[in-house]
C-alpha positions as CSV (number, residue, x, y, z in Angstrom):
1,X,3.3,-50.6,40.2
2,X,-0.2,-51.3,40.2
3,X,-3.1,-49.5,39.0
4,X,-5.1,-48.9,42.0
5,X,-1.2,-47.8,43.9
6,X,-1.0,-45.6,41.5
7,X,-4.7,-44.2,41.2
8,X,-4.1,-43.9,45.5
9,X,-0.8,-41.8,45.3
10,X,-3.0,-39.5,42.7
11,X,-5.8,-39.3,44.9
12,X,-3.4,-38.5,48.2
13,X,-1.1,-36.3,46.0
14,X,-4.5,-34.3,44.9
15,X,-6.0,-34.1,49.0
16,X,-2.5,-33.1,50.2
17,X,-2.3,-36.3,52.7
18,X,1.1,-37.5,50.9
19,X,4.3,-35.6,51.0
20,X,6.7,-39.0,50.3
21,X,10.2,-38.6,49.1
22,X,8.7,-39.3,45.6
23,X,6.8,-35.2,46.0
24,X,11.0,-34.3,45.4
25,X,11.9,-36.2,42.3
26,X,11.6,-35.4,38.4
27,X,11.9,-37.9,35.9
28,X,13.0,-36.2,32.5
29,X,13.2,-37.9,28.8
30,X,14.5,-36.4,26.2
31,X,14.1,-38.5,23.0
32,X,16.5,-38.4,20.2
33,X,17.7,-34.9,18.8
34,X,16.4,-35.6,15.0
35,X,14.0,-32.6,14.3
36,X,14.7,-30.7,17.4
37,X,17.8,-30.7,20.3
38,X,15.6,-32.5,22.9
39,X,19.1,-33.0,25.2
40,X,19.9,-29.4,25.0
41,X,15.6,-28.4,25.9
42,X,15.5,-31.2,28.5
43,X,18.9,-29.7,30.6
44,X,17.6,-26.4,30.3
45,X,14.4,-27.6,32.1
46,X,16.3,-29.2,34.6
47,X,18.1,-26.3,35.7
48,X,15.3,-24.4,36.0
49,X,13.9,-27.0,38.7
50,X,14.0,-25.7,42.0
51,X,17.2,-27.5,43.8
52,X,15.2,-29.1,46.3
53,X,13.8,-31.3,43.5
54,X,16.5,-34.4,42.3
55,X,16.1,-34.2,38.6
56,X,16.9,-38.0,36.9
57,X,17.6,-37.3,33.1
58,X,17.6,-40.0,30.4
59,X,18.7,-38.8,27.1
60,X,17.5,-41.3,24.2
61,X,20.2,-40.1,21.4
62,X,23.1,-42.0,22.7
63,X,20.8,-44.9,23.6
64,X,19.8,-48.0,21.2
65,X,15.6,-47.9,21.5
66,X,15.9,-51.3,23.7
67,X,18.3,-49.6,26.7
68,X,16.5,-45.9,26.0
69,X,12.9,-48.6,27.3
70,X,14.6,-50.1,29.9
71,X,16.0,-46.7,31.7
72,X,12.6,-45.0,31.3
73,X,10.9,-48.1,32.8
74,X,13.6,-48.6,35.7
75,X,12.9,-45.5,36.7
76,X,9.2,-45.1,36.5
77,X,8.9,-48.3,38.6
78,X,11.9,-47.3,41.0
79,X,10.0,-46.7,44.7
80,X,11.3,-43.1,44.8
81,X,9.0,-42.2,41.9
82,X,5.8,-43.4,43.5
């Protein structure tokens, strides 16, 4: 995605002229569980999302750093999130 598509999806989101399918999604990363359960935090705020929002969840602790990258940028530069 490109800086200026992304500064225009800001600037449409912000004047209420684009409702896409990407208004409905939630991208949520939790990163490993040393100091904190980020897993446990992260799926309690996805149940709290109203179900009219499709929640994607990546949880890093059972992911080497390399894949736990690669997920999180898959999905920030899947269409449905922009």
């Amino acid at each position: 995605m490109t800086c200026a598509r992304s500064f225009a999806k800001i600037v449409n989101y912000e004047t209420g002229n684009d409702f896409g399918p990407w208004t409905s999604q939630a991208l949520l990363v939790a990163d490993r569980n040393d100091t904190a359960d980020f897993t446990e935090d992260t799926q309690k705020i996805a149940a709290l999302l109203p179900p009219s929002i499709q929640a994607t969840q990546i949880l890093v602790t059972n992911l080497d750093p390399g894949t736990a990258r690669a997920e999180v940028q898959n999905a920030l530069n899947a269409e449905n999130f922009w």
